[in-house]
N, C-alpha and C positions, 0 to 999 in steps of 0.2 A: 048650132053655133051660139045659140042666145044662153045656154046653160051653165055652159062652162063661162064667161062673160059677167053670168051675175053671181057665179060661186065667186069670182074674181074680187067684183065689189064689194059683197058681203065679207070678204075675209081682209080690205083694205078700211071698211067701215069700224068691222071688229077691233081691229089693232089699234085706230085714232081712239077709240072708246077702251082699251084696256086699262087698268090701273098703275100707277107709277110703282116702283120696288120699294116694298115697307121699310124702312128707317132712314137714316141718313144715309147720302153716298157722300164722297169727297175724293177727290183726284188726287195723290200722293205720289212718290217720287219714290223710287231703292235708293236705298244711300247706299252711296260709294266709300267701304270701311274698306283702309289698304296700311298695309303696315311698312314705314320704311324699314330698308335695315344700311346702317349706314356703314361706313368705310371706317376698317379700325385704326386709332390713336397706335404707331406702332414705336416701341422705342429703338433707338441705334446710335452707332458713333456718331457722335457730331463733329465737326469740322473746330480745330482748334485754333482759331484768329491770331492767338499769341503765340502761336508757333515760331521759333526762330528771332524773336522779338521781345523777349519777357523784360523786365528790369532788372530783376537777377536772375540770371541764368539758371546758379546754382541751387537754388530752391527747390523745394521736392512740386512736383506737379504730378499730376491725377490726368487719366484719360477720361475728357470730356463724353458725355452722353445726354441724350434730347430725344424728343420727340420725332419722328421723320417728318420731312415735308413731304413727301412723297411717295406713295405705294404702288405696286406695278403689278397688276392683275397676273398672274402667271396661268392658270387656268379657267375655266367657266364648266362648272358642271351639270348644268340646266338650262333647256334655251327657254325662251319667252311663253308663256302658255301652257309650260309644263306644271302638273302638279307635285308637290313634294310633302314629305310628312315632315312633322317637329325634330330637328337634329341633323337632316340631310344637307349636304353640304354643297352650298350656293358657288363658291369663289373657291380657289386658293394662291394666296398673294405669295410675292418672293419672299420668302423663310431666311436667306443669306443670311443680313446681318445677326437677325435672328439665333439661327442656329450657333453661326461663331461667339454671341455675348454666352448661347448657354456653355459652349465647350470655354469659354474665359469663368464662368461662375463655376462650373466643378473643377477644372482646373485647381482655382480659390478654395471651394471645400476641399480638395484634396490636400494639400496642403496642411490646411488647418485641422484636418481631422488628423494627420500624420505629426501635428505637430503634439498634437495629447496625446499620442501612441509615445512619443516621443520622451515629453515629461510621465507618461505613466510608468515605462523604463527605470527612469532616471528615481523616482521615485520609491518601486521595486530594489533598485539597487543601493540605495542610501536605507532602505529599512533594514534589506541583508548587511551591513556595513553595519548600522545598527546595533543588530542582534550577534554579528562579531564584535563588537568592541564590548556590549554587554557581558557577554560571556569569558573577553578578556579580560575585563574589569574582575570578575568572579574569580579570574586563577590569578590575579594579583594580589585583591585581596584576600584569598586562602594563603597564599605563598606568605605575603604578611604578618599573618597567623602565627605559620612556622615560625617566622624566625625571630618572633617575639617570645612565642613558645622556645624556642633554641635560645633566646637569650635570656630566660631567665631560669632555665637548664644552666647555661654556664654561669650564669652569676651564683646560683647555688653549689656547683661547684667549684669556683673560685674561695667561695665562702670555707665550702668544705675543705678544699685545699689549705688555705691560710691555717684555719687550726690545729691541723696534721704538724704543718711546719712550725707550729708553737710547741705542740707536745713534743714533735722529735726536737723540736732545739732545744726544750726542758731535759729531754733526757738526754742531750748531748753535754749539757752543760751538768746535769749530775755526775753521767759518766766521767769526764772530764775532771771533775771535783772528786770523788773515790779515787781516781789512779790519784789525783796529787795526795791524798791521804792516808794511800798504804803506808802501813810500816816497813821500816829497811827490812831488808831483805836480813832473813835471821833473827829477827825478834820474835823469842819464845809468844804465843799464844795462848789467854786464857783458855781453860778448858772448856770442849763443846763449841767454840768460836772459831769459825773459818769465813778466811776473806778470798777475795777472786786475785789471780794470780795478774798480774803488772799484762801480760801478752794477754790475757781474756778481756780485761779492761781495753787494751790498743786493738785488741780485733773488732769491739762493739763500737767503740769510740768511730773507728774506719765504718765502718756500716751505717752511725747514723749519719755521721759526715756524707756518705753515700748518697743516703736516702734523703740529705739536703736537697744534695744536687738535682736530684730526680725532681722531688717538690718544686724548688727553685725554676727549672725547664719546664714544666707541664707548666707552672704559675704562669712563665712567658706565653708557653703556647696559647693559653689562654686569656691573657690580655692580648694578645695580639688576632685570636678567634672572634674575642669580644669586640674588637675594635674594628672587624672586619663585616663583623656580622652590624654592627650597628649603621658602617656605610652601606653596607648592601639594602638597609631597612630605609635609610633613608632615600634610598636611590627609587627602591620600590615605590615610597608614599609618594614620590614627586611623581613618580610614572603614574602613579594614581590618580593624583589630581589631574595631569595633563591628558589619561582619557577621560577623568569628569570632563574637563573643559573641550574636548573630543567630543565627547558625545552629547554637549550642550551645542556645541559649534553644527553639529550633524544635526539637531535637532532641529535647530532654527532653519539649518538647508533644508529640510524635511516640510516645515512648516512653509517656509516658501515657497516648494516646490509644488505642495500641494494648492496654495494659493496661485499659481500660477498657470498649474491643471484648469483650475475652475475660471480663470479669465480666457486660458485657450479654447475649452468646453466654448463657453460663451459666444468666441469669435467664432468657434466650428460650429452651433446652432445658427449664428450671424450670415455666415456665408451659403448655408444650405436653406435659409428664406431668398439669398440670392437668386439659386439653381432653381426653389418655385415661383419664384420672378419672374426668371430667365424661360422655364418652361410653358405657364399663363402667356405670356408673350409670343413664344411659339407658336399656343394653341390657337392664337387672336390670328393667325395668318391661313386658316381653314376657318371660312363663312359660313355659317351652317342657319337653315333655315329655325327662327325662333318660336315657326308656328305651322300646325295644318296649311295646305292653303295652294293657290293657283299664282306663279309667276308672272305678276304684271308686266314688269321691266328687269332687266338684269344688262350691266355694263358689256364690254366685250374684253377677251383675253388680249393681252398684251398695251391694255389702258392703263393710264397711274391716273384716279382719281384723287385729290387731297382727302385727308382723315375729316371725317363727317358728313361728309357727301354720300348719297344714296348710292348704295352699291346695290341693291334688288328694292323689288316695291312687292310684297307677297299680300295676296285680298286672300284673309283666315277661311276657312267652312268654317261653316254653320247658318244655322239659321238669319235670314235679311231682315236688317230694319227698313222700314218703307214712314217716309217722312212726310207728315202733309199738315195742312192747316182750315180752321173752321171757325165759322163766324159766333159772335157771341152766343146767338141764339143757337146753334148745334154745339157747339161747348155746354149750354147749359144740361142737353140731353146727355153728356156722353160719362163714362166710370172707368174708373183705370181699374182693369184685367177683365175688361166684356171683350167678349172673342170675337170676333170681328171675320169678313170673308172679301178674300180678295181677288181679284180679276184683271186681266189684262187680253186684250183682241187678240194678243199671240201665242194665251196660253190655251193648251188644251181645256183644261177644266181649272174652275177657281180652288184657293189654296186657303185655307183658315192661316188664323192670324188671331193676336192678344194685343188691345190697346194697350200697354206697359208705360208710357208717358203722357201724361197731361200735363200742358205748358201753363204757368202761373199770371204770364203777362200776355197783353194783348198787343199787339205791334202790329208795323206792316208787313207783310209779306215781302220777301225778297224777289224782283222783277225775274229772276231766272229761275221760281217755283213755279211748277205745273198747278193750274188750280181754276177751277171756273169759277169762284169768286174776284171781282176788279180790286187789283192792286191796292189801289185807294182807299179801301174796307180795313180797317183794324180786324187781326184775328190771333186766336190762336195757335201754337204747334205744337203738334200731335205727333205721339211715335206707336207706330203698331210692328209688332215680332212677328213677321210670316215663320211657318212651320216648319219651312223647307227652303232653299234655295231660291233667290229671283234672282236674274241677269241687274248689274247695277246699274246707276241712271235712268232704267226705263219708268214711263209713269206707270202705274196702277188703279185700276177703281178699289175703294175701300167700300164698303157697306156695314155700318155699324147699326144693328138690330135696334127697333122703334121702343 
């Protein structure tokens, strides 16, 4: 019995004689890193005060739109404790008004995109208008052509005509002058001299009298051709100018209508940032996790939190910071990025760890920091990066190498 008794001793002797653990220790704390994710800003109709009450009635008014005061949890898709990855989706709030602003925003772009369908049309067919009046403009003035051409066709014939009826009225009037000059009838004739007989002079006389006539009526015809042809030339240049001034008048439509395209354009690009308005706003009504991480808290379905209110509380992975503080004299031993080894009575085996923070100023310690140094001691604070995962809040032993 005595042996085992003083193996006892001997091994309760040993232990008060063993050595303290070489370097600094210090008592640190897990910080508690949680990420809120708060309740979204969501927009909808608002409520129009002047409703029924305006100063003038007849005024154009706009339907009012605001912030909500109020959003209404419609689902929960994670309870308390679950883990979620980056993107998964925490909440999804009532969409209503939501959804109806986006069907009022393309409603808007459709419209306005049908309204440039609309002038591009219009535009199409004032060019074909266009490219007809051009083309009649080309057979007017060819047509004008002619009948400049035609007129001075008959002015040259008129010309030619008048001469005609100078020679035959020359030779009407010599005619004329030989019958008065025969001799009576019965007067011997010198020899070799023969005259036209009184009837061959009245037959000729009759012919060119005729061929007056003729001259004389083509002469009419053709003043009165000319006269005809010169109002149809004039009729033509006035038609001319009136499609100049046609297709100066079309042109200016053209130009406007083009300008008018590009203000629609405009409002159609205007209203279709609406529609990614309308949609982003949508999208704001599925809560999606903005990180790795374990669900601290999460609201319940059918709650209407106000916008900015925590709607989950997600603690990221990754590696813990563990937060502690040390006194001047251990400050002065210690180097930011010396690896450091951590412990705690409930872990199986200790967890390396990198000092990453040395604190600049000396202060007190905060009365609800874990620390075997007295409150009342000025110290430092320390942050070391465990390796791996610690439970938050709990203390740990730190051991920073001598």
């Amino acid at each position: 019995m005595r042996a085992p008794l003083l193996l006892a001793g001997l091994a309760v002797l040993l232990a008060s004689c063993a050595p303290a653990p070489a370097g600094t220790v210090v008592v640190g704390t897990v910080r508690d890193v949680t990420l809120s994710v708060p309740v979204p800003t969501l927009a909808g109709p608002a409520v129009d005060l002047d409703a029924g009450f305006a100063a003038d009635p007849t005024a154009p008014r706009s339907t009012p739109s605001a912030a909500t005061g109020v959003v209404i949890v419609k689902a929960v898709a994670v309870a308390q404790g679950a883990h979620v990855a980056a993107g998964d989706t925490l909440a999804s709030l009532d969409d209503s008004a939501q959804q109806a602003a986006l069907g009022a925003a393309k409603s808007d772009a459709s419209v306005a995109a049908a309204q440039v369908g609309v002038l591009a049309q219009s535009i199409k067919d004032a060019d074909d208008k266009a490219a007809e009046l051009t083309d009649k403009r080309a057979d007017v003035v060819k047509a004008i052509g002619e009948l400049k051409k035609n007129q001075k066709k008959l002015a040259a014939a008129a010309k030619t005509l008048d001469a005609t009826r100078k020679q035959v009225a020359g030779q009407l009037a010599k005619a004329k002058k030989a019958l008065a000059s025969l001799p009576p009838p019965g007067t011997p004739l010198p020899p070799g001299v023969t005259v036209p007989t009184p009837a061959d002079l009245q037959k000729g006389i009759a012919k060119l009298q005729g061929a007056l006539k003729q001259i004389d009526a083509g002469r009419k015809k053709l003043a009165s051709a000319r006269k005809m042809l010169a109002t149809g030339l004039r009729k033509a240049e006035t038609g001319l100018r009136t499609l100049d001034n046609a297709r100066a008048d079309l042109n200016d439509a053209r130009a406007q209508l083009r300008d008018l395209k590009k203000l629609a354009q405009v409002a159609a690009d205007g209203t279709q940032v609406g529609v990614d308005a309308a949609n982003w706003q949508l999208g704001l009504t599925q809560v999606t996790a903005p990180v790795a991480g374990t669900v601290v808290s999460i609201v319940n379905a059918g709650s209407a939190p106000i916008p900015g209110a925590p709607l989950a509380v997600v603690r990221p992975d990754g590696p813990s910071l563990v937060d502690a503080w040390v006194t001047p004299a251990q400050y002065a031993r210690l180097t930011q990025g010396t690896p450091v080894t951590l412990r705690g009575d409930w872990m199986p085996a200790s967890m390396p760890g990198t000092l990453t923070v040395l604190g600049t100023t000396a202060t007190y310690p905060p009365s609800s920091v874990t620390t075997d140094e007295t409150h009342l001691t000025r110290a430092f604070q320390v942050t070391v990066q465990a390796s791996g995962t610690l439970p938050a809040g709990v203390p740990v032993t730190i051991t920073f190498p001598s």
